[in-house]
N, C-alpha and C positions, 0 to 999 in steps of 0.2 A: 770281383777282385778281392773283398774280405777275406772271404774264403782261400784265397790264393796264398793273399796277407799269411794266414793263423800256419801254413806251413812252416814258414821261415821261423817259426817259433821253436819247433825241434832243430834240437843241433847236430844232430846226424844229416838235414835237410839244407843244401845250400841254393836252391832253386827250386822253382817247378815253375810246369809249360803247359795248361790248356786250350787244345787244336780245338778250334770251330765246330768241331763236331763233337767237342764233348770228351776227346783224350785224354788222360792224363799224364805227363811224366814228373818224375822228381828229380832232381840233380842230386848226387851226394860228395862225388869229386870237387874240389878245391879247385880254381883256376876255372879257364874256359873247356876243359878237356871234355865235358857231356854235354856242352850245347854244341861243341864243333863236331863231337860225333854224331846228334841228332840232327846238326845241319847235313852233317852228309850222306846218313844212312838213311833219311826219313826227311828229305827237304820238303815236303807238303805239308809237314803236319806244322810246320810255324808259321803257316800263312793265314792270316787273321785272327790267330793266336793269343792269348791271354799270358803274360808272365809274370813272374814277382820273383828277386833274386837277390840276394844280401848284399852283394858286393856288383857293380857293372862300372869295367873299365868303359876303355876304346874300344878293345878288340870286344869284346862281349858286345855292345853296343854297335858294334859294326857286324856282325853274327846275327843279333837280333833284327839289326832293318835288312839285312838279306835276305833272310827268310819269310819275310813279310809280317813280322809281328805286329799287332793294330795298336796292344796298349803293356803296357809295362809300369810295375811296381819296382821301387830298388832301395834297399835303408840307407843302401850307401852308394853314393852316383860320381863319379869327375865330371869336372866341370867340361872337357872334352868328349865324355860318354853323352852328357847329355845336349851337350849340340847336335853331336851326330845322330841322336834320333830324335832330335826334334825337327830336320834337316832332313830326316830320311821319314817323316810323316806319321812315328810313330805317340800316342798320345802315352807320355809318360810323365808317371808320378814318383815323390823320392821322399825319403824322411831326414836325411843328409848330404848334402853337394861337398864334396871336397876338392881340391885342386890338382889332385893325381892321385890313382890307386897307391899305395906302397907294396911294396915286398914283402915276401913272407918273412924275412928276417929283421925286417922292421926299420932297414937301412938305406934306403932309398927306393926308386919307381919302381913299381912290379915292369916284367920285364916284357907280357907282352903289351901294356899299355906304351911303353917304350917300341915296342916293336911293330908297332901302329901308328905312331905321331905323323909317320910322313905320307899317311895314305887316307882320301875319305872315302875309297872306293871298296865297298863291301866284297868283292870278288878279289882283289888283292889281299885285302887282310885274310879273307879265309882261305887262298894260299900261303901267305906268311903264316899264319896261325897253325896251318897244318903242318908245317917245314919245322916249326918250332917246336909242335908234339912229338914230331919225328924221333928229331933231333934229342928229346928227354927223354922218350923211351930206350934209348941206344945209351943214353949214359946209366942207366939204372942195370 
């Protein structure tokens, strides 16, 4: 998990994910947009999985125990993120809890932590979560 750790340390880095067998990937996308692509494109390789990630809402936190991740690093955690994998049996560790992601604009809830409140169920969220990447890529 050090080794995981010293990623996050580049700022082009906003995650990374090593698969039980020794994979490695790195996030560099903002938001959840590269863990819900690697949940969907590649859903084996989070199961028993190793991660560390700067930032982990709801919805990331609810992406990560669907995939079956075992342990997780995050510098910055909600306190919602971390129920849900602590609840979803994942062993995780944080360097800051806070009480809700924010926004990127710095003006209230990021919106898919918002867009998660009302579900613990990991297979909903990563339909919402997909409906909401949709949805962004069409306003761009």
């Amino acid at each position: 998990m050090d080794r995981l750790k010293q990623y996050l340390d580049d700022p082009q880095c906003r995650g990374v994910v090593r698969s039980a067998g020794g994979g490695l990937k790195v996030f560099r996308r903002r938001g959840v947009a590269d863990l819900y692509e690697l949940s969907a494109s590649e859903p084996g390789f989070l199961r028993g999985a190793a991660a560390a990630d700067k930032v982990v809402g709801r919805g990331a936190a609810l992406l990560f125990v669907r995939g079956g991740v075992a342990e997780l690093y995050a510098r910055v955690a909600s306190t919602g993120a971390l129920a849900v994998l602590r609840r979803g049996g994942v062993m995780v560790e944080f360097g800051e809890e806070v009480p809700h992601i924010v926004n990127r604009a710095g003006t209230g809830i990021c919106p898919v932590e918002q867009l998660t409140a009302g579900t613990d169920d990991p297979d909903e969220a990563f339909r919402l979560i997909g409906q909401f990447l949709e949805n962004q890529k069409q306003k761009q």
